[in-house]
N, C-alpha and C positions, 0 to 999 in steps of 0.2 A: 700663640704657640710658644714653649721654651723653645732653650738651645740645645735639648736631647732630640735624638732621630727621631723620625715620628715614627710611627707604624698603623695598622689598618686599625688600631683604637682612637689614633689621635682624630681629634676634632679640626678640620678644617674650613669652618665656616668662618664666614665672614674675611677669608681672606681677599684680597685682589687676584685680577686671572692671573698675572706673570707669576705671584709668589707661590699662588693653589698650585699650579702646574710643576712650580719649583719641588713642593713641599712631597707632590704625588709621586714624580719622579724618583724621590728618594726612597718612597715607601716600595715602589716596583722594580727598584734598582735590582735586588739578588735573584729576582723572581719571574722579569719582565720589562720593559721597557715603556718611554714617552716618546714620539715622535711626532715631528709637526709637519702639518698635513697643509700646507699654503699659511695665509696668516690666519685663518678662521678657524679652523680646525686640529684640534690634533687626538690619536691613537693613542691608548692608553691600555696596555697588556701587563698581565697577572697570570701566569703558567699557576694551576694548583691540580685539577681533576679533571679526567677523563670528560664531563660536562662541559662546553665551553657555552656560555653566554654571553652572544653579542649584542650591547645596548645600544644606542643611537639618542646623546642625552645632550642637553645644552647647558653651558656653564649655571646660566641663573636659573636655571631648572634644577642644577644640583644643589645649588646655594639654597632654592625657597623648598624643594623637595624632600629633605635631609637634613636632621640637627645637626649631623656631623661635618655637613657638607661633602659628603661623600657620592661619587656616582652610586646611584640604585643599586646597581650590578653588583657592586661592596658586596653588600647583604647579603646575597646568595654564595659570594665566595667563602664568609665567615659562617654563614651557618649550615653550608649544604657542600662545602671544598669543590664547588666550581671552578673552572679556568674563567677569566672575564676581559673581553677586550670591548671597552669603549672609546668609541667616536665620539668626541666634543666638540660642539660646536661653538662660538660665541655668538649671540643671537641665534636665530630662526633661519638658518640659511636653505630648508631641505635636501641639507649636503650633496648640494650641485656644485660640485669644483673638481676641477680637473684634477687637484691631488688629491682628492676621494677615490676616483677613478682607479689612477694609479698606482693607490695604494693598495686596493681591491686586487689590481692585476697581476701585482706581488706573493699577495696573498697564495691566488687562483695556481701560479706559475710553483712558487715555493712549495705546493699541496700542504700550505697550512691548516686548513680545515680537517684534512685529511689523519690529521693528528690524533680527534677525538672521536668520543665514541658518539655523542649526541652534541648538536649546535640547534640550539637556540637562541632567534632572531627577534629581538625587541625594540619595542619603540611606539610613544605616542604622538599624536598629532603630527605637524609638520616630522617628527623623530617615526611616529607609527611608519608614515609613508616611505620614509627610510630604511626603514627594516625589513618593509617587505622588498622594495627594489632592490637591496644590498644580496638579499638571502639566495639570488641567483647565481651567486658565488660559490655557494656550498649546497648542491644538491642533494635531498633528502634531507634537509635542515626542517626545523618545524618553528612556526612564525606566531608570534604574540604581537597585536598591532591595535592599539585602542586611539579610535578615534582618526583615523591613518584620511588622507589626502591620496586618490590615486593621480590622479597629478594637476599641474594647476597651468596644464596646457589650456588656453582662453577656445578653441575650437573645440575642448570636449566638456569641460567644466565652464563655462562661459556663467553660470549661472549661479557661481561662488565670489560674491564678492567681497571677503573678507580680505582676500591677500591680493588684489590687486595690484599691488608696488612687485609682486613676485614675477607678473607673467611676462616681465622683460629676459628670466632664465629663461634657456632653453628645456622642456621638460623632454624634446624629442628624441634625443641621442641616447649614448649610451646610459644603461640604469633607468632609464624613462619612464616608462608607464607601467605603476607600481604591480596591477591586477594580472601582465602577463610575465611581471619576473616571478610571480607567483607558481609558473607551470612546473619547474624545476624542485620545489619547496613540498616534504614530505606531507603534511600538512602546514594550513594554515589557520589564524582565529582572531579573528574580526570582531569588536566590541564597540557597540557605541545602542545611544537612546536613541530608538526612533520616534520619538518627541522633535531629539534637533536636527530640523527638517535636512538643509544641508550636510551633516553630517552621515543621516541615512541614505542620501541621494549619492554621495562616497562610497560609504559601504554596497549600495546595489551594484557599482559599478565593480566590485571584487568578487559576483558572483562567480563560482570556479567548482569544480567538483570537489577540489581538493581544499576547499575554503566553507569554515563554519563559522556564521554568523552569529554574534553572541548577545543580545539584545536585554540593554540594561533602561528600562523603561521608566519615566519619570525621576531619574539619576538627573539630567542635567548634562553641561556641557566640561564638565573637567573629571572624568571617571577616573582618570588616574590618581586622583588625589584622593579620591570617594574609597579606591580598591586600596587603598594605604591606609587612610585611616580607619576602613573596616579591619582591616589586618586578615586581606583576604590576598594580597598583593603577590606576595613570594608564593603559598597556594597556587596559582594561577601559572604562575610560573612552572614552578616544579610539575604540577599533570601534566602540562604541557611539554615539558622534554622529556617524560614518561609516558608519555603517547597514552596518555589518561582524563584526558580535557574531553571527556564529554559532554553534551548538554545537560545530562543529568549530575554529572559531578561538579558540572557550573553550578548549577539549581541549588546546589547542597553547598557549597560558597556561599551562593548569593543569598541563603536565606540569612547573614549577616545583618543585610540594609533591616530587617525587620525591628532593630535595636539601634537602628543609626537614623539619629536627628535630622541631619539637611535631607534625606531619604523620605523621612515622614514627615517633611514640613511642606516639601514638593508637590506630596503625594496630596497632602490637605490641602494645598494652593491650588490643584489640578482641579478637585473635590470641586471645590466653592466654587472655581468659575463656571463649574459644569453644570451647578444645580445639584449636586448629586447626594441629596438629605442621608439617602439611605445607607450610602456609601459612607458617607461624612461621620454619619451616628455609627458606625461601625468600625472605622478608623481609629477615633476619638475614644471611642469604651476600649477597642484593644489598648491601644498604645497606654490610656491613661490606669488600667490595672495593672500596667508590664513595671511602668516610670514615672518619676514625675515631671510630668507635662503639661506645667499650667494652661496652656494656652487649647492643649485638646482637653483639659479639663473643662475648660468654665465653656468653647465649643460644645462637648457635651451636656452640659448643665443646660444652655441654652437652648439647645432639641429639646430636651426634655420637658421646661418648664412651656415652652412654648406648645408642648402637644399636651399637656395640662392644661393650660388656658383654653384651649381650643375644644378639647373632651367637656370641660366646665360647659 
């Protein structure tokens, strides 16, 4: 960085958290404020539009997410004049702390929410879970949650053992269990592969009326990074605090993956464990007429030659 002010152009990647925080501060200074939220956490507001989106993002999330280094939320304010308040975390904490809490109750008390015309509530993985348990704050909010943890109380998930080191928090109190701070929440939208077993067994637990399921199949286990570099991300967003996220206007997004590599490499990897010739030889002619795809090229070559040899 130079020694001019930065603004929501400047790049700040690769800095350290004190000076990132330092450098954001200034950007939100006329506009918004930085507050620190215990030592783990802190709030990060930006007053622009009637829209507000609240994100739930963790520092090296914003660092390895963004060339700019900038939280997500940025993007929507520069190109869509959102208001954007994000929660940082350092590390993975499922923003369980009491000055999360807190600071929620400020909110709730001040009728911050109450400000704008539509909130939306974001957040993935351990952050997804946070969004949606946050969003019982502002009722009639509408919730983005890819890949979301409803909570990682060991008596109802006992069969998640990836965060283990976690189930020393409490997930019981307040903010707790992600699926029924959801009743309050205009709608809600749930994304994940049910491929990753665990992952779907999360999202069954958020069955709700007001909760649609959004099922990104053979995607894998990091959608958020998959829905960014499909450049379907901010899409996603926007129907969604347009109360315009239908399955069918997902559908019409999602035919993105059909041009996206780790999408069709999965999908071939799925293919070939499966046996699935027919599938395989179909895959492989589309994809290798769309792109070049060595690898589903000489795939297809090999059906081919091989059902030659065999007609011989």
């Amino acid at each position: 960085m130079t020694d001019e002010a930065p603004t929501l152009d400047t790049s700040l990647a690769d800095l350290p958290r004190q000076a990132w925080l330092k450098a954001v501060e200034k950007i939100a200074d006329e506009d918004g404020y930085v507050e620190a939220l215990g030592r783990r956490h802190n709030a990060i507001f930006i007053e622009e539009g009637t829209t507000l989106l609240v994100t739930f993002e963790t520092f090296q999330g914003i660092q390895a997410l963004s060339d700019l280094g900038q939280p997500l939320g940025w993007d929507m304010l520069k190109d869509h004049g959102w208001s954007h308040l994000c929660i940082a975390s350092n590390g993975d904490t499922w923003f369980r702390d009491q000055a999360v809490y807190g600071y929620f109750d400020r909110l709730i008390d001040d009728g911050f929410f109450d400000e704008f015309e539509n909130v939306v509530f974001y957040g993935a993985g351990p952050c997804g879970y946070a969004a949606a348990a946050y969003s019982v704050a502002a009722p009639g909010a509408r919730v983005v949650a890819i890949q979301p943890q409803a909570t990682l109380d060991p008596r109802v998930t006992e069969w998640d053992d990836r965060f283990t080191d976690m189930r020393i928090r409490d997930f019981t109190t307040r903010f707790g269990y992600a699926p029924e701070m959801l009743d309050a929440a205009e709608h809600a939208h749930v994304f994940y592969d049910p491929r990753e077993q665990l992952d779907a067994m999360h999202a069954a637990l958020f069955t709700r009326a007001n909760v649609t399921k959004l099922r990104m199949r053979a995607m894998g286990d990091a959608l958020q990074t998959d829905m960014l570099e499909m450049g379907i991300w901010g899409d996603i967003l926007k129907a969604a605090a347009e109360d315009r996220l239908t399955m069918e206007e997902f559908a019409r997004l999602y035919r993105a993956r059909r041009n996206y590599r780790p999408y069709l490499r999965n999908l071939l990897d799925i293919f070939e464990a499966e046996g699935r010739e027919t599938l395989i030889e179909g895959l492989c002619s589309s994809v290798s007429s769309r792109m070049r795809a060595p690898r589903f090229a000489v795939r297809l070559r090999e059906i081919r030659q091989t059902r030659e040899t065999e007609e011989d």
